[in-house]
C-alpha positions as CSV (number, residue, x, y, z in Angstrom):
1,X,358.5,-92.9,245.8
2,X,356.7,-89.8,247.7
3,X,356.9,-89.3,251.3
4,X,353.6,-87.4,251.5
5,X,352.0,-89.4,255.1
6,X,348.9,-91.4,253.5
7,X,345.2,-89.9,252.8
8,X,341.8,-90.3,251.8
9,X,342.6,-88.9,248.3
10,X,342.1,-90.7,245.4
11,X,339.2,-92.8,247.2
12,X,335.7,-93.2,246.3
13,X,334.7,-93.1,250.3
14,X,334.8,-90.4,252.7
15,X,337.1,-90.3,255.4
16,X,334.8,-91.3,258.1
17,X,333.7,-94.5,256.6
18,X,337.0,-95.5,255.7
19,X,338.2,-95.2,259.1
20,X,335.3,-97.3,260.4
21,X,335.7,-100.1,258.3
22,X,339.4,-100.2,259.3
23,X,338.4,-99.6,263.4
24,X,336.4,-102.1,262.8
25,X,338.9,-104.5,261.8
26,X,341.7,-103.6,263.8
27,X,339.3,-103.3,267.0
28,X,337.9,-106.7,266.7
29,X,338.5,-110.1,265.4
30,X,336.9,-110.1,262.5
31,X,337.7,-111.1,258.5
32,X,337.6,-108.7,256.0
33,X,335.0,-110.3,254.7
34,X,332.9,-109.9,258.2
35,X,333.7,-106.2,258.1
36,X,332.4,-106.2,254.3
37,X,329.3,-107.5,255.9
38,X,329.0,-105.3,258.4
39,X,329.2,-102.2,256.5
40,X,325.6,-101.8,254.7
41,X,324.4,-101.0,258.1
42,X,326.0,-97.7,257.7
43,X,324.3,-98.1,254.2
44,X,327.7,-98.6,252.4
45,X,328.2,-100.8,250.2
46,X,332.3,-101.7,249.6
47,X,334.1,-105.3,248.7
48,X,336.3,-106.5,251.5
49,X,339.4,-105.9,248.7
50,X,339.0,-102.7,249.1
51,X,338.4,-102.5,252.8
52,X,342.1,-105.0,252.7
53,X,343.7,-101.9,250.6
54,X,342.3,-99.1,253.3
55,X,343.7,-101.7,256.0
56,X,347.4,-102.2,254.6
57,X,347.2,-98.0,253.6
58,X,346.3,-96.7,257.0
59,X,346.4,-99.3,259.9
60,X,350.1,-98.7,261.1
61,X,349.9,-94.9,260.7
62,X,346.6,-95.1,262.8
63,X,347.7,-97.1,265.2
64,X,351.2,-94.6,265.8
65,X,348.4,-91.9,265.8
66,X,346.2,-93.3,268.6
67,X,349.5,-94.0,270.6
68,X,350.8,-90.3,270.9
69,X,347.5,-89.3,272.5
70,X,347.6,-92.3,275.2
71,X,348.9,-91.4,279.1
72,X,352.3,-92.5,279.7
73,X,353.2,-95.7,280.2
74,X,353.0,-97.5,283.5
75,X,356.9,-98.2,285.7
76,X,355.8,-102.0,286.1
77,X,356.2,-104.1,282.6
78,X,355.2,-107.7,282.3
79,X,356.8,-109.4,279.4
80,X,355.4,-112.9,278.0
81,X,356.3,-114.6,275.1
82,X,353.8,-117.6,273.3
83,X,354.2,-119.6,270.1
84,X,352.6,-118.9,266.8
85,X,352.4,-121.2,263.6
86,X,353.7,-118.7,260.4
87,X,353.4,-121.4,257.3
88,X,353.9,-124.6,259.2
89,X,356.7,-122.7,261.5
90,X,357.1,-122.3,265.1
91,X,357.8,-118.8,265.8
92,X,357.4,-116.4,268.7
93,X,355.6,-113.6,269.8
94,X,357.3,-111.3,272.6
95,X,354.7,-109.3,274.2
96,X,355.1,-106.4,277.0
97,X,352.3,-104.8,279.1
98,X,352.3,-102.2,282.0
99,X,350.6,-103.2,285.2
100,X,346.9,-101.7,283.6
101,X,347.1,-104.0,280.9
102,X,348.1,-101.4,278.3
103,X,350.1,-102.5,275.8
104,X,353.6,-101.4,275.2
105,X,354.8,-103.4,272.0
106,X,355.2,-106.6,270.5
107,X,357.8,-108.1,268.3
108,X,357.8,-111.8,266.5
109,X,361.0,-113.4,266.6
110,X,362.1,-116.8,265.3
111,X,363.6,-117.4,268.4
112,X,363.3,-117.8,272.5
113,X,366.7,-117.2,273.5
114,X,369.0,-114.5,275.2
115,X,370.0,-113.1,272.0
116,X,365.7,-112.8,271.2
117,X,365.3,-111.3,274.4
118,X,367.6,-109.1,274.6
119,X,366.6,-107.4,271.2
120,X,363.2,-107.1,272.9
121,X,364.3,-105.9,275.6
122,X,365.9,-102.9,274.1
123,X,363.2,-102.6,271.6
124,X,361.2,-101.6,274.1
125,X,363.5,-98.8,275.9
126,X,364.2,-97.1,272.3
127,X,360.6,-97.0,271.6
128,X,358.8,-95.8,274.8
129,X,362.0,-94.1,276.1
130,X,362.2,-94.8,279.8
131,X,363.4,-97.3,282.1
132,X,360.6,-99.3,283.8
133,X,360.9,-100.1,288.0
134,X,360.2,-103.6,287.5
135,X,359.6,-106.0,285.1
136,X,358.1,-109.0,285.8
137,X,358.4,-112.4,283.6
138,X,357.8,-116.0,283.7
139,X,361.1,-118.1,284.7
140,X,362.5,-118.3,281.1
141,X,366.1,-118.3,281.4
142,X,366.8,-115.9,278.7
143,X,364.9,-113.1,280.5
144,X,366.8,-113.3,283.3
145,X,370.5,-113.3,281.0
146,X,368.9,-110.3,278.9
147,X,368.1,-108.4,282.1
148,X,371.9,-108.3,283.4
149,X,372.9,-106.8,280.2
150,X,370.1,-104.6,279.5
151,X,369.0,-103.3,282.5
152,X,370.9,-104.4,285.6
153,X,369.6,-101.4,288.1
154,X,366.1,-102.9,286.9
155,X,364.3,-105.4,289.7
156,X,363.4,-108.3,287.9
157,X,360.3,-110.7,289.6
158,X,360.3,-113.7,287.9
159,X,357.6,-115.8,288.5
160,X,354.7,-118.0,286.7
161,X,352.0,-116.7,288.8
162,X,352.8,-112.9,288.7
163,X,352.7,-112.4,285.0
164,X,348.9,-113.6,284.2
165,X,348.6,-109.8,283.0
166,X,350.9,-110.4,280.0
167,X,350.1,-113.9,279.4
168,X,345.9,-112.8,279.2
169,X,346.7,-110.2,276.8
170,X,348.0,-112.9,274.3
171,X,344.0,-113.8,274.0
172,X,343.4,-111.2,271.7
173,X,346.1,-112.1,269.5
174,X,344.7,-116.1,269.5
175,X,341.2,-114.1,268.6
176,X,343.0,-112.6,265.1
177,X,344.5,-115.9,264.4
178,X,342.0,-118.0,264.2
179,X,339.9,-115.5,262.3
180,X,342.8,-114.6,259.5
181,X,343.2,-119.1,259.5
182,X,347.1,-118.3,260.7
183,X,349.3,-115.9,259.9
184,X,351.4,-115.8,256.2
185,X,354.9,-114.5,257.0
186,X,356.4,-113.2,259.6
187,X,356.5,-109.5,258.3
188,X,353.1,-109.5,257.9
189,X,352.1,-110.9,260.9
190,X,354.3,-108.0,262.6
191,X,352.7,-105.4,261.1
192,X,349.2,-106.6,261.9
193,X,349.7,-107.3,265.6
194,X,351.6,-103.8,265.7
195,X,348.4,-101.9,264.2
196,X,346.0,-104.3,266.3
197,X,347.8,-103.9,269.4
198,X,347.7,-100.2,268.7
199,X,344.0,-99.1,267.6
200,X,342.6,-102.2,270.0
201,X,341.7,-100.6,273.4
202,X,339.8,-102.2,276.6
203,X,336.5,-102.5,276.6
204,X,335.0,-99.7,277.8
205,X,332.6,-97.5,276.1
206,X,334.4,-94.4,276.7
207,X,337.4,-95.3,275.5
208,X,336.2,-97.3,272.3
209,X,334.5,-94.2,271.5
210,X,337.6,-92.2,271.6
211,X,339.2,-95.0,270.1
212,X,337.3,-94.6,266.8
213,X,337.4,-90.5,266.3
214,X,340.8,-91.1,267.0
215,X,340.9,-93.1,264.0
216,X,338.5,-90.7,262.2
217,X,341.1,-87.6,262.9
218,X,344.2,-89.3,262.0
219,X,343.2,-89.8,259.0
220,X,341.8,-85.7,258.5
221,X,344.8,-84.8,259.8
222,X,347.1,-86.9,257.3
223,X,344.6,-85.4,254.5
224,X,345.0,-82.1,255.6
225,X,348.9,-82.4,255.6
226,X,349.1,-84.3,251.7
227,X,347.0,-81.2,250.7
228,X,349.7,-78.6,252.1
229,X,352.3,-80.5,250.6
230,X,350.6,-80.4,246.7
């Protein structure tokens, strides 16, 4: 298998339409299908199989990309987890977000316990790499027995009303379901929501803007790299 990062080559589209279609996708709640439709109006004409293939090639690497150019995360996490339905299953999704609403990561678990929360807990300090001021949760008990292992020196609110932050940004994620008709596994739900949460930004003109060429130079950049390595 080659380790050569992903790129445009071997594609019958440019690099800027491809990652369009894909900002498109990831950025809003919208089918492949939807996406398919909205692409003549760039005057392109592609199937929504293909725009799935572009989707599964570059979404994750995307999103990672669009994450190394964000500020630094805030020192106040709100943590929230809701239910999803994977295949007739009840399963979990952990989220965490600073006190702007940014989001930090996700993670779907099959469980709600202190063995689940713990694993998100330190998740989350391997993959942003620092300790947060306070973290603030709903009064789920397993929170509170993950925190004295993981993070003692860490204040720890826990409250229904203080964590609305975390608990609003699960509306996105609702948005992707009902478009997609549920999620198919587990794995794959984890990959979307990791690439969604990553290339989907607040709205704000500015920042969708930047959300897009960010996109659009990821993928140049990746190009450029496959090249050097031939």
């Amino acid at each position: 298998m080659s380790s050569a990062p992903p790129s445009d080559q071997g594609h019958r589209y440019p690099v800027a339409v491809i990652a369009h279609a894909v900002w498109l996708y990831f950025r809003f709640p919208l089918s492949f299908r939807e996406v398919e439709e909205l692409m003549p109006g760039r005057g392109v004409l592609v199937s929504y199989e293909t725009i799935r293939r572009w989707c599964a090639k570059f979404g994750q690497v995307y999103a990672h990309a669009l994450r190394r150019r964000r500020p630094r995360p805030g020192d106040k996490w709100h943590l929230d987890e809701v239910f999803v339905k994977i295949n007739g299953e009840l399963t979990y999704l952990w989220r965490a977000v600073d006190q702007s609403g940014n989001a930090l990561d996700i993670l779907v678990q099959n469980r709600r316990d202190k063995a689940a929360a713990r694993r998100f807990f330190r998740r989350l300090l391997n993959g942003i790499g620092s300790v947060p001021r306070v973290i603030v949760t709903d009064r789920l008990r397993s929170y509170s027995a993950a925190h004295r292992e993981v993070m003692p020196s860490v204040e720890h609110r826990s409250h229904k009303g203080l964590n609305n932050r975390a608990e609003n940004s699960h509306r996105p994620t609702r948005q992707r379901e009902r478009a997609m008709k549920g999620f198919r596994s587990v794995g794959a739900a984890q990959r979307l929501l990791s690439a969604f949460k990553g290339i989907r930004l607040p709205r704000k003109r500015r920042l969708v803007s930047e959300s897009r060429a960010g996109v659009e130079r990821a993928l140049k950049a990746q190009a450029a790299d496959a090249a050097a390595q031939e």
